[in-house]
C-alpha positions in Angstrom: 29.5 -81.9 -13.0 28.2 -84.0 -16.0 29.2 -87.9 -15.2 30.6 -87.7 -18.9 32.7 -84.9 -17.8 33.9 -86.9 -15.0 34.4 -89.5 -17.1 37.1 -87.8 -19.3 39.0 -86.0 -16.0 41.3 -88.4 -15.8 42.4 -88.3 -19.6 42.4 -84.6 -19.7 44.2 -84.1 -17.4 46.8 -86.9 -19.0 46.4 -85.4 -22.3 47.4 -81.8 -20.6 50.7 -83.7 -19.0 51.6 -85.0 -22.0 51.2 -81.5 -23.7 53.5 -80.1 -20.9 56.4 -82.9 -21.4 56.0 -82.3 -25.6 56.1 -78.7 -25.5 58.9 -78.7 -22.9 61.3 -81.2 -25.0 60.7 -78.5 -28.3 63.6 -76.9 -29.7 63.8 -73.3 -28.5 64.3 -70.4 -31.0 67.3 -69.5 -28.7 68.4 -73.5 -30.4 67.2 -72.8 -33.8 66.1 -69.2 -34.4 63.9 -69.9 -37.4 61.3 -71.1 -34.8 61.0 -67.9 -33.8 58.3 -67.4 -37.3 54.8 -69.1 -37.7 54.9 -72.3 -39.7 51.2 -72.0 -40.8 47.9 -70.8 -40.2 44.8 -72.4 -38.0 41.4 -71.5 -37.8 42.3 -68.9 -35.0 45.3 -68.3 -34.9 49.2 -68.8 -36.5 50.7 -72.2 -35.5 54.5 -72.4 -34.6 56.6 -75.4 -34.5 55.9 -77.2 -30.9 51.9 -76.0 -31.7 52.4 -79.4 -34.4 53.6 -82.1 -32.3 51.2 -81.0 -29.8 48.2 -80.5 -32.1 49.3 -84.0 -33.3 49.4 -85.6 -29.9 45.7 -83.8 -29.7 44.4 -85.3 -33.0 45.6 -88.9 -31.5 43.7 -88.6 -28.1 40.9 -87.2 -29.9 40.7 -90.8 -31.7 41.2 -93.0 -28.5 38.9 -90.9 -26.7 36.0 -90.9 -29.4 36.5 -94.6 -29.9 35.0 -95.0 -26.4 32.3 -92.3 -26.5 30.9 -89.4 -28.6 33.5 -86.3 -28.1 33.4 -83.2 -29.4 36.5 -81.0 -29.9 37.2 -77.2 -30.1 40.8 -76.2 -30.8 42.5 -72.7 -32.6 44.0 -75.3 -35.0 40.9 -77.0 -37.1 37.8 -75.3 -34.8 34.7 -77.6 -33.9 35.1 -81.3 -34.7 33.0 -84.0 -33.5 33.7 -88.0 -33.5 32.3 -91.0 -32.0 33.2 -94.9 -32.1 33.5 -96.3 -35.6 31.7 -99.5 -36.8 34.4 -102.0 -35.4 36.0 -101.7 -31.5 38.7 -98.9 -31.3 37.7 -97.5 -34.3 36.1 -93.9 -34.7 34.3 -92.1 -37.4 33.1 -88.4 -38.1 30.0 -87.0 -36.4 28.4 -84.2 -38.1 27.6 -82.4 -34.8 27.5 -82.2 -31.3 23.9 -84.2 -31.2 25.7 -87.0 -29.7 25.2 -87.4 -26.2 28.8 -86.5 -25.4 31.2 -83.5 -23.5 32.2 -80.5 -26.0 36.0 -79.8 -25.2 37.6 -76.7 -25.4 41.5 -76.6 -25.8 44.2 -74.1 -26.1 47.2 -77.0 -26.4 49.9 -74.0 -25.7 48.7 -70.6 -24.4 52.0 -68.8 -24.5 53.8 -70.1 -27.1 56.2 -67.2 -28.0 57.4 -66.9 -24.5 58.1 -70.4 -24.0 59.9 -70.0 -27.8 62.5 -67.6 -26.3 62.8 -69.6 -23.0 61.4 -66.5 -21.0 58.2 -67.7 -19.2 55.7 -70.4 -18.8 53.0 -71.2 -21.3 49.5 -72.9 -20.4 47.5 -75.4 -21.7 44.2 -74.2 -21.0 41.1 -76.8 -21.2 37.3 -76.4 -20.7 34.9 -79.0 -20.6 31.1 -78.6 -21.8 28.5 -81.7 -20.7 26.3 -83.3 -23.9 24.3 -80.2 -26.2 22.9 -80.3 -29.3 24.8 -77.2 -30.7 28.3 -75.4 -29.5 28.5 -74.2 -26.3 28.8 -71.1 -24.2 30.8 -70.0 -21.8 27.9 -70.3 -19.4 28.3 -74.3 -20.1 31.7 -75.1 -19.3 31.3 -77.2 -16.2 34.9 -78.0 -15.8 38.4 -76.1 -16.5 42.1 -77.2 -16.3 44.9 -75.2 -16.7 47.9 -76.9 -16.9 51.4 -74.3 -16.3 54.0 -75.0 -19.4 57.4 -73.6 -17.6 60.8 -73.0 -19.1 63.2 -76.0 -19.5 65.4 -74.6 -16.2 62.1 -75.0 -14.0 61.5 -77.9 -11.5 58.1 -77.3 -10.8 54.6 -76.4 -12.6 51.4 -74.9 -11.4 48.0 -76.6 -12.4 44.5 -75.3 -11.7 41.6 -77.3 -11.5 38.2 -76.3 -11.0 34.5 -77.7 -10.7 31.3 -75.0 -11.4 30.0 -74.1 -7.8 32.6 -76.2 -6.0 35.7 -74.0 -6.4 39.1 -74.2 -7.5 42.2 -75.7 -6.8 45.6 -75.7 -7.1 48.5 -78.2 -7.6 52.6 -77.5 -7.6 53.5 -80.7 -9.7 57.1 -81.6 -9.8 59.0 -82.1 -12.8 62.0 -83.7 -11.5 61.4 -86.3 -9.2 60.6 -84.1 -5.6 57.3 -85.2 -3.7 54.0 -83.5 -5.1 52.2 -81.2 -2.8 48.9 -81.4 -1.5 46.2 -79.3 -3.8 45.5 -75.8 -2.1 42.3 -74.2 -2.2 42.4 -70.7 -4.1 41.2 -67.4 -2.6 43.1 -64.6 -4.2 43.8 -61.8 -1.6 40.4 -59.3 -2.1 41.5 -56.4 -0.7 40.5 -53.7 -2.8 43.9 -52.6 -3.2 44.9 -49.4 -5.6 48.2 -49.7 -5.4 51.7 -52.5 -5.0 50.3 -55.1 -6.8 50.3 -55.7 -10.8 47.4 -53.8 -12.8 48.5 -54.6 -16.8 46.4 -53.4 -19.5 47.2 -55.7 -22.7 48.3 -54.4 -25.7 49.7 -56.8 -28.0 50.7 -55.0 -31.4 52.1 -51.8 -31.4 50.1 -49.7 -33.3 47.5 -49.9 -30.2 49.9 -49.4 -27.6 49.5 -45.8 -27.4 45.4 -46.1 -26.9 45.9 -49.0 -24.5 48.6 -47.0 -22.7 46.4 -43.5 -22.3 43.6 -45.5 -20.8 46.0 -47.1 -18.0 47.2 -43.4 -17.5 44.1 -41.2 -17.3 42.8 -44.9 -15.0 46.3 -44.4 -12.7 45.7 -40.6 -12.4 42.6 -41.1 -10.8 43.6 -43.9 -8.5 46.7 -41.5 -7.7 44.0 -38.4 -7.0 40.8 -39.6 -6.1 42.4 -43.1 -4.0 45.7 -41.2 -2.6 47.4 -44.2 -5.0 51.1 -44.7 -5.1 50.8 -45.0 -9.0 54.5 -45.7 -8.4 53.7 -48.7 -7.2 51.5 -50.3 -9.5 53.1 -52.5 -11.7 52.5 -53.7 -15.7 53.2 -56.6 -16.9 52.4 -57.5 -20.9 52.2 -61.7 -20.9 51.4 -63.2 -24.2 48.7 -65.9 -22.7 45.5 -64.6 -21.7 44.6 -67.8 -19.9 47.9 -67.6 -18.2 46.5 -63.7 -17.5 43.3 -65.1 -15.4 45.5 -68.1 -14.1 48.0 -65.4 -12.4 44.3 -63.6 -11.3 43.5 -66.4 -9.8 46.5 -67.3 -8.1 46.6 -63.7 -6.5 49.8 -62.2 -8.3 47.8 -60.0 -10.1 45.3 -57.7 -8.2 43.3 -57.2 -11.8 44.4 -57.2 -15.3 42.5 -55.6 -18.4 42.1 -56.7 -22.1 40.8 -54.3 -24.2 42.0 -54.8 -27.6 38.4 -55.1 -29.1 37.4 -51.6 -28.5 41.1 -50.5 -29.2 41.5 -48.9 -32.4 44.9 -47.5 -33.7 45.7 -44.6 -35.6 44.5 -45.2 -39.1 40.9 -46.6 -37.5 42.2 -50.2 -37.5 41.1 -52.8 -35.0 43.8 -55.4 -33.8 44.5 -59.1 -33.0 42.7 -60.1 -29.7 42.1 -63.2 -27.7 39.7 -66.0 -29.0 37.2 -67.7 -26.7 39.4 -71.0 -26.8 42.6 -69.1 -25.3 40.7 -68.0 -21.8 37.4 -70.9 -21.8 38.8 -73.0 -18.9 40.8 -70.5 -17.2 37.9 -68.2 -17.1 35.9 -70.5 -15.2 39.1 -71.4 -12.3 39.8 -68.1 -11.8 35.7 -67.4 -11.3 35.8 -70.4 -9.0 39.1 -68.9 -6.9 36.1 -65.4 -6.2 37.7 -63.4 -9.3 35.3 -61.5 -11.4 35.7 -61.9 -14.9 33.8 -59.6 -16.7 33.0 -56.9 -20.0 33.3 -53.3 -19.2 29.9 -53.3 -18.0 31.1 -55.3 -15.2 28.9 -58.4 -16.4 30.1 -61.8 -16.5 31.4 -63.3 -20.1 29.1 -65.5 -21.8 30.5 -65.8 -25.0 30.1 -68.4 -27.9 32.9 -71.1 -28.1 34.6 -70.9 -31.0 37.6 -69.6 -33.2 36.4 -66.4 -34.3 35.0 -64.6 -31.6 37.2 -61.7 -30.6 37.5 -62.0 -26.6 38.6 -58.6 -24.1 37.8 -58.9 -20.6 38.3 -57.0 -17.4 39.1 -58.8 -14.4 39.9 -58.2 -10.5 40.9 -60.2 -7.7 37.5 -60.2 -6.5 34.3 -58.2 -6.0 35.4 -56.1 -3.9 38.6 -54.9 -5.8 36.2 -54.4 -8.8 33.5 -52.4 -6.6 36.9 -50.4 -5.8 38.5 -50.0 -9.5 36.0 -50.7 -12.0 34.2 -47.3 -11.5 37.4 -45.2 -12.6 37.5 -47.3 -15.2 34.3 -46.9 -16.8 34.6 -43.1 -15.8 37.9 -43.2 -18.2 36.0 -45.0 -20.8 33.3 -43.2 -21.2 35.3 -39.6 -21.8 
């Protein structure tokens, strides 16, 4: 990993605690139900009310951070930025690209956000970290991801995945209320080409694509049920709002795959629909690639996309190579009718 990677661990990984406590001590829209709408627009995506003090927070690290070395910084909120100490000690000034010499930062602050709005489930803060390049980065670059779990206010414990390129990943049950810390676990999700009891969602976020999302998972079932002898019965859905906390449940073996297809989804008047941005999945794409996932297109091929806010991401991903060997073939066979 890139020493100026390294060099910034130990702040990310504060920055993503601090996220966690911010977004924890928000008002709920069960509190105050006008939470429950967007309060503006980012580059990416809409922004509601604990995305601010959050994206605040960010916008203050950002400072401290570039006043000690070049930085630059993706989020959905204002896209690339790039800083790097100002004229006078702990000052910092604009940069007017990544030509510095230092790490390019991805950052979804709050992956998640409308089901940690309605108290239901955990969001993520999902990080991945780039070394020094002289334009934005790839996929392919991120050397370092950090996924941080975001749980309900009721919870006494979080989840946080950390992993290195080539040197695997790990996981971390944090406590949030005073209890002894574990000791970090190595990940190796369960690759055992199931077809059957285990969780195999296919996404669909808005509605008018549900039906096209939902024929595909059928006609893919079927054939698991008549060409696998599948208990389709037993194969369970399960529509989360986080895409990196999608790959983070990949990687910690509670899914067996998941699939994201809203880019080649169209719905009944010829419409395409919201999807994933590269900033939602970068970090968690790498961790659940380092836990032996395969997270891939529906070619099967690794993602490699650009980093940025525009980018519309779908992915296919299994517990591992074999479980995709298995599955992936029905669902290309579906596909391709």
């Amino acid at each position: 990993m890139h020493p100026q990677i390294e060099r910034l661990r130990p702040a990310l990984l504060s920055l993503a605690h601090e996220i966690r406590r911010l977004a924890r001590q928000a008002p709920s829209a069960i509190d105050s139900p006008g939470l429950a709408r967007p309060v503006g627009t980012g580059s990416g995506d809409v922004t509601f009310g604990p995305d601010e003090s959050t994206e605040r927070y960010l916008d203050d690290w950002f400072g401290e951070q570039a006043a000690l070395a070049p930085l630059s910084l993706l989020t959905e909120d204002t896209g690339w930025r790039h800083r790097g100490p100002g004229q006078v000690e702990g000052a910092w000034q604009e940069l007017p690209d990544s030509d510095h010499g230092g790490a390019r930062i991805v950052i979804d602050p709050i992956d998640g956000t409308r089901h940690l709005l309605f108290e239901l489930r955990s969001a993520w803060t999902v990080i991945g970290a780039a070394g020094p390049g002289n334009q934005p980065p790839k996929q392919s670059d991120i050397e370092y991801g950090l996924v941080t779990e975001i749980p309900t206010r009721l919870a006494g414990w979080a989840r946080e995945l950390e992993a290195k390129r080539d040197e695997g990943c790990q996981a971390t049950e944090v406590p949030l209320l005073g209890q002894q810390a574990q000791a970090p676990r190595s990940l190796s999700p369960p690759d055992d080409a199931r077809v059957d009891h285990g969780y195999f969602p296919f996404y669909a976020y808005h509605p008018d694509v549900r039906p096209a999302s939902h024929e595909i998972a059928r006609q893919f079932l079927d054939r698991l049920r008549k060409q696998e002898d599948a208990q389709i019965e037993h194969c369970y859905d399960d529509q989360y709002i986080a895409s990196g906390g999608q790959l983070a449940l990949l990687a910690l073996g509670q899914y067996t795959m998941v699939a994201d297809l809203r880019p080649w989804l169209v719905d009944p008047e010829g419409n395409t629909t919201q999807c994933a941005k590269p900033y939602d999945i970068s970090g968690s794409v790498l961790c659940a690639q380092e836990a032996g996932c395969t997270v891939g297109n529906l070619e099967g091929l690794a993602l490699d996309m650009p980093l940025d806010t525009q980018t519309p991401i779908g992915f296919v991903a299994f517990a591992g190579p074999e479980t995709q060997n298995r599955l992936l073939p029905h669902l290309a066979h579906v596909l391709t009718q």
